[in-house]
ZANURO-58713 format. One record per residue (C-alpha): residue in one letter; z, x, y. Coordinates in nm, 2 decimals, always signed. Each point is the difference from the previous one (the first is absolute). Layout:
N
<atom guro="A" z="Z" x="X" y="Y"/>
...
//
This chain:
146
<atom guro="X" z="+1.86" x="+0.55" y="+4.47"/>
<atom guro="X" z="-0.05" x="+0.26" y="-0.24"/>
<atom guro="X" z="+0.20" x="-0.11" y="-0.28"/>
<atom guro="X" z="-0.21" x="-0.35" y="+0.05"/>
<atom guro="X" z="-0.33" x="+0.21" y="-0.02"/>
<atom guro="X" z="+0.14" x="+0.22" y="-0.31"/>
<atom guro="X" z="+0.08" x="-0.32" y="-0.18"/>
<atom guro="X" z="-0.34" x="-0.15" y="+0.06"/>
<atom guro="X" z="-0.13" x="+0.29" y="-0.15"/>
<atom guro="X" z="+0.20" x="-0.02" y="-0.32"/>
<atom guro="X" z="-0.03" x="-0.37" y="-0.01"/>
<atom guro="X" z="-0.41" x="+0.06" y="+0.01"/>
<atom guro="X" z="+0.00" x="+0.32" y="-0.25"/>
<atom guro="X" z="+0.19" x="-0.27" y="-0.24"/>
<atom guro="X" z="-0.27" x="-0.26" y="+0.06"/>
<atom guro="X" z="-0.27" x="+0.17" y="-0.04"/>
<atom guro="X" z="+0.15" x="+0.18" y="-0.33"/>
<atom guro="X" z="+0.07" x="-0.36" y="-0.13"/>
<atom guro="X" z="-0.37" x="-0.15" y="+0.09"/>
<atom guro="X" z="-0.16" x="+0.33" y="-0.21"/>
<atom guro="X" z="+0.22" x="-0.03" y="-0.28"/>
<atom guro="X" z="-0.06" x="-0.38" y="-0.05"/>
<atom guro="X" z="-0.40" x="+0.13" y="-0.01"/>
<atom guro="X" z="+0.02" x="+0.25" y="-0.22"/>
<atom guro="X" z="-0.16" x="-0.11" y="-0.33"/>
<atom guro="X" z="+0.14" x="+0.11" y="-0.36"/>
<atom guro="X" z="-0.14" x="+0.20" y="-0.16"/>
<atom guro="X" z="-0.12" x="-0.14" y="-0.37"/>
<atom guro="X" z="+0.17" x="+0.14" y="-0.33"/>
<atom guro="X" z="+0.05" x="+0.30" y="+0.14"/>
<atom guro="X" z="-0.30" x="+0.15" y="+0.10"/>
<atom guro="X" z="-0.18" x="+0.01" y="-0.35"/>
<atom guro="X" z="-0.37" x="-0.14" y="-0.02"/>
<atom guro="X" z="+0.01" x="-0.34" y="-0.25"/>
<atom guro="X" z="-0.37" x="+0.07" y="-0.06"/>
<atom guro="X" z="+0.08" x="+0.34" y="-0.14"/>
<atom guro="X" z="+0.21" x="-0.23" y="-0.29"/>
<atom guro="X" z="-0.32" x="-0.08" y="-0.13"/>
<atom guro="X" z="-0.23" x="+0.23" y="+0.08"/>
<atom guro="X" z="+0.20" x="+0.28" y="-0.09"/>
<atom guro="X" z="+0.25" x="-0.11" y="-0.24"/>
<atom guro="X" z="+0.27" x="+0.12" y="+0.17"/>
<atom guro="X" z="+0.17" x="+0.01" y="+0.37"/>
<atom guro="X" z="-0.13" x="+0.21" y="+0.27"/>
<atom guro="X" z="+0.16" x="+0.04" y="+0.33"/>
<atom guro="X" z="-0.21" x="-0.17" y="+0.30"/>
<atom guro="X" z="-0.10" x="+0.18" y="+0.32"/>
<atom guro="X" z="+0.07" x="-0.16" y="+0.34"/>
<atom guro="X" z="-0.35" x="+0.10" y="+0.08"/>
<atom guro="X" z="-0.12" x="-0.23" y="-0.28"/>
<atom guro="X" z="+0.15" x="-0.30" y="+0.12"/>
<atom guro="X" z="-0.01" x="-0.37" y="+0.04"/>
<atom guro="X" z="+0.25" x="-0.32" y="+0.10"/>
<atom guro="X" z="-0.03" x="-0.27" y="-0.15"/>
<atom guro="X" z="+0.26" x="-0.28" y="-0.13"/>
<atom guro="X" z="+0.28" x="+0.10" y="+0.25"/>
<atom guro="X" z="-0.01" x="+0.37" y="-0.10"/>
<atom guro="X" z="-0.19" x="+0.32" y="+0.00"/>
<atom guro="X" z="-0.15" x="+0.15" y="-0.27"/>
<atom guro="X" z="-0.10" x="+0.34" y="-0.04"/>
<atom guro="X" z="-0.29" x="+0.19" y="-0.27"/>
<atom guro="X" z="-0.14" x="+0.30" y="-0.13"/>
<atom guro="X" z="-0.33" x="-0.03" y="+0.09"/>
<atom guro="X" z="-0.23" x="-0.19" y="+0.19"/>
<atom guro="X" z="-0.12" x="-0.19" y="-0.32"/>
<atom guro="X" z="+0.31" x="-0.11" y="-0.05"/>
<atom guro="X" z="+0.05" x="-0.19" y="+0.31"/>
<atom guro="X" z="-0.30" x="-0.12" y="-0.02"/>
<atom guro="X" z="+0.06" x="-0.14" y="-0.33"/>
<atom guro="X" z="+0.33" x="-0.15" y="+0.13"/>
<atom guro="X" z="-0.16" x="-0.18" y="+0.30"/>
<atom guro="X" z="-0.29" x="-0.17" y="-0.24"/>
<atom guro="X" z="+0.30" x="-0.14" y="-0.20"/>
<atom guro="X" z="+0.34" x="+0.06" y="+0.12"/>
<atom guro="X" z="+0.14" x="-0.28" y="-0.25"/>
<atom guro="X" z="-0.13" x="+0.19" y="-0.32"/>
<atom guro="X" z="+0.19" x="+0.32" y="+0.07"/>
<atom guro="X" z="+0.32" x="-0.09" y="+0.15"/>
<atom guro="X" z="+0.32" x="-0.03" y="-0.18"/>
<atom guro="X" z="+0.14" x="-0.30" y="-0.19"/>
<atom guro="X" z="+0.35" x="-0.13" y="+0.23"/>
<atom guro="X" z="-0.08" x="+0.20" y="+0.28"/>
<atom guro="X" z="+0.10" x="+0.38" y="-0.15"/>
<atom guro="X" z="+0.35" x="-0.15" y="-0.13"/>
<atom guro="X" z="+0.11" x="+0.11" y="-0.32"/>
<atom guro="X" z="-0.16" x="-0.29" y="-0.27"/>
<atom guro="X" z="+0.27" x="+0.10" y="-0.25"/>
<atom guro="X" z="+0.23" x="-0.05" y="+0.28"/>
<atom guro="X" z="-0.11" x="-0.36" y="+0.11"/>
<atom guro="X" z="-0.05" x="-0.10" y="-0.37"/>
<atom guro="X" z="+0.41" x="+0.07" y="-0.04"/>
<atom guro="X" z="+0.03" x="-0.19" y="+0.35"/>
<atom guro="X" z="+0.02" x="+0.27" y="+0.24"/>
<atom guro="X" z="-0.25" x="+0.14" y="+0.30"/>
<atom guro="X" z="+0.01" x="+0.40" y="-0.04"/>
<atom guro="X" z="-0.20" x="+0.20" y="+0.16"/>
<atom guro="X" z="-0.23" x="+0.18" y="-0.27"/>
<atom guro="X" z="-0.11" x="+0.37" y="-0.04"/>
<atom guro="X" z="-0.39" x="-0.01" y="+0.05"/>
<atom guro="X" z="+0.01" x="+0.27" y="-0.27"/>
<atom guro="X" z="+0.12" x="-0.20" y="-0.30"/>
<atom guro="X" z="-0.26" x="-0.26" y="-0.02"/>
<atom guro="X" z="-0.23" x="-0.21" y="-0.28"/>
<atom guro="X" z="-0.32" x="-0.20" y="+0.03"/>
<atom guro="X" z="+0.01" x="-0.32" y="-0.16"/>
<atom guro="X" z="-0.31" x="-0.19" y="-0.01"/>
<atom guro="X" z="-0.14" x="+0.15" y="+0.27"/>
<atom guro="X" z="+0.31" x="-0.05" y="+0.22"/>
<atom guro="X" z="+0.20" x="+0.28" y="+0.15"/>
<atom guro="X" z="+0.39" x="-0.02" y="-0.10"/>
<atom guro="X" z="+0.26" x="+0.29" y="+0.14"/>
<atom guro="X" z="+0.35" x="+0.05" y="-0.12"/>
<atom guro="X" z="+0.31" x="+0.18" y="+0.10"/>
<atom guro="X" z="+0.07" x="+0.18" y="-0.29"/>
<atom guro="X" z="-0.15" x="+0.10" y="-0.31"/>
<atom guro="X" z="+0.22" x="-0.20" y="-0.23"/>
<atom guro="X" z="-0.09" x="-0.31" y="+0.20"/>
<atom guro="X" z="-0.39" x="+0.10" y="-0.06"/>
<atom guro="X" z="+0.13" x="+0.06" y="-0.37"/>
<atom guro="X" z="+0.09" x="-0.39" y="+0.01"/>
<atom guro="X" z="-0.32" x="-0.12" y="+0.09"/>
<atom guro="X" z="-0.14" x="+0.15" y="-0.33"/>
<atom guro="X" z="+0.08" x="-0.31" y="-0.20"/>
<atom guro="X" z="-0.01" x="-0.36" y="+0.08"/>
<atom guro="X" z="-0.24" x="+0.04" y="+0.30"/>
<atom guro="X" z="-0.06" x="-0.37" y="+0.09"/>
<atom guro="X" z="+0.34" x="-0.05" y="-0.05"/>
<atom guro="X" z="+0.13" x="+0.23" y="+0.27"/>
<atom guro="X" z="-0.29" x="-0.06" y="+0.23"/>
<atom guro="X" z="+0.06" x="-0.40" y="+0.02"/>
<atom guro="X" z="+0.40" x="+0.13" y="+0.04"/>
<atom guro="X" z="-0.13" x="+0.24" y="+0.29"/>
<atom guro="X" z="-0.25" x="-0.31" y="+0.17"/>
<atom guro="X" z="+0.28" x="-0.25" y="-0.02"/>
<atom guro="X" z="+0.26" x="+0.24" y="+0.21"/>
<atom guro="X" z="-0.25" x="+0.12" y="+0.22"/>
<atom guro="X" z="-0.09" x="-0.35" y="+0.12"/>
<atom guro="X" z="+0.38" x="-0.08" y="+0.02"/>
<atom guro="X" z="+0.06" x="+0.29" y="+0.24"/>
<atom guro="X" z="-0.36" x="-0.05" y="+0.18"/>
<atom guro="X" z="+0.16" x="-0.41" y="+0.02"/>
<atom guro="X" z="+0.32" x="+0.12" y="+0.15"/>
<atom guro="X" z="-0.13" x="+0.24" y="+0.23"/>
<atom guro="X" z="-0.18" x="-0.29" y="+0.18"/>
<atom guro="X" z="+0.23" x="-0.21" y="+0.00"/>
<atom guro="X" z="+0.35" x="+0.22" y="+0.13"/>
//
């Protein structure tokens, strides 16, 4: 009877470690603020005290502005391919980016993994941005449909 009781126990510890883990929410690129991108200039690390979900993910801030600004129009300040490298996807492959290489484009917010990937993006924008949309929406298609 005890091994029976001891195994219930596991078996529920498991369960209840599996349940949390399929809620727990990612974190967006990393913690950094995407208003800071363009009220800043530059990357600054978000606070969990500052901090929103929205779009499957939390985001965290450095201030209260900020996430206000970010809940008035989440759209405008979040990354282009969902924080995935846009040199990356417009060579065909999803990388995760560094939220600390980064270039605004017209207004939209485009992170890389490296700095010679950035460094690719400083010619032939359009180019590589209709390259990046037309992979994105081929692994966004094959996601929902595997």
């Amino acid at each position: 009877m005890r091994t029976i009781s001891l195994a219930f126990a596991v078996l529920s510890l498991f369960l209840v470690s599996f349940v949390n883990a399929s809620d727990r929410v990612e974190l967006a690129i990393s913690g950094y603020d995407v208003v800071s991108y363009f009220t800043e200039k530059k990357p600054v690390q978000g606070e969990s005290r500052f901090q929103t979900e929205w779009n499957g993910r939390v985001w965290h801030f450095s201030s209260q502005h900020n996430l206000a600004l970010f809940k008035e129009e989440p759209e405008r300040y979040e990354p282009r391919f969902d924080g995935h490298c846009a040199n990356g996807l417009s060579d065909g492959h999803l990388v995760t980016a560094n939220p600390k290489i980064y270039r605004i484009i017209d207004g939209q917010l485009y992170l890389f993994f490296s700095w010679w990937g950035k460094a690719q993006w400083a010619v032939d924008q359009q180019e590589q941005i209709e390259l990046a949309e037309y992979w994105w929406s081929e692994f966004n298609e094959g996601a929902t449909t595997h």
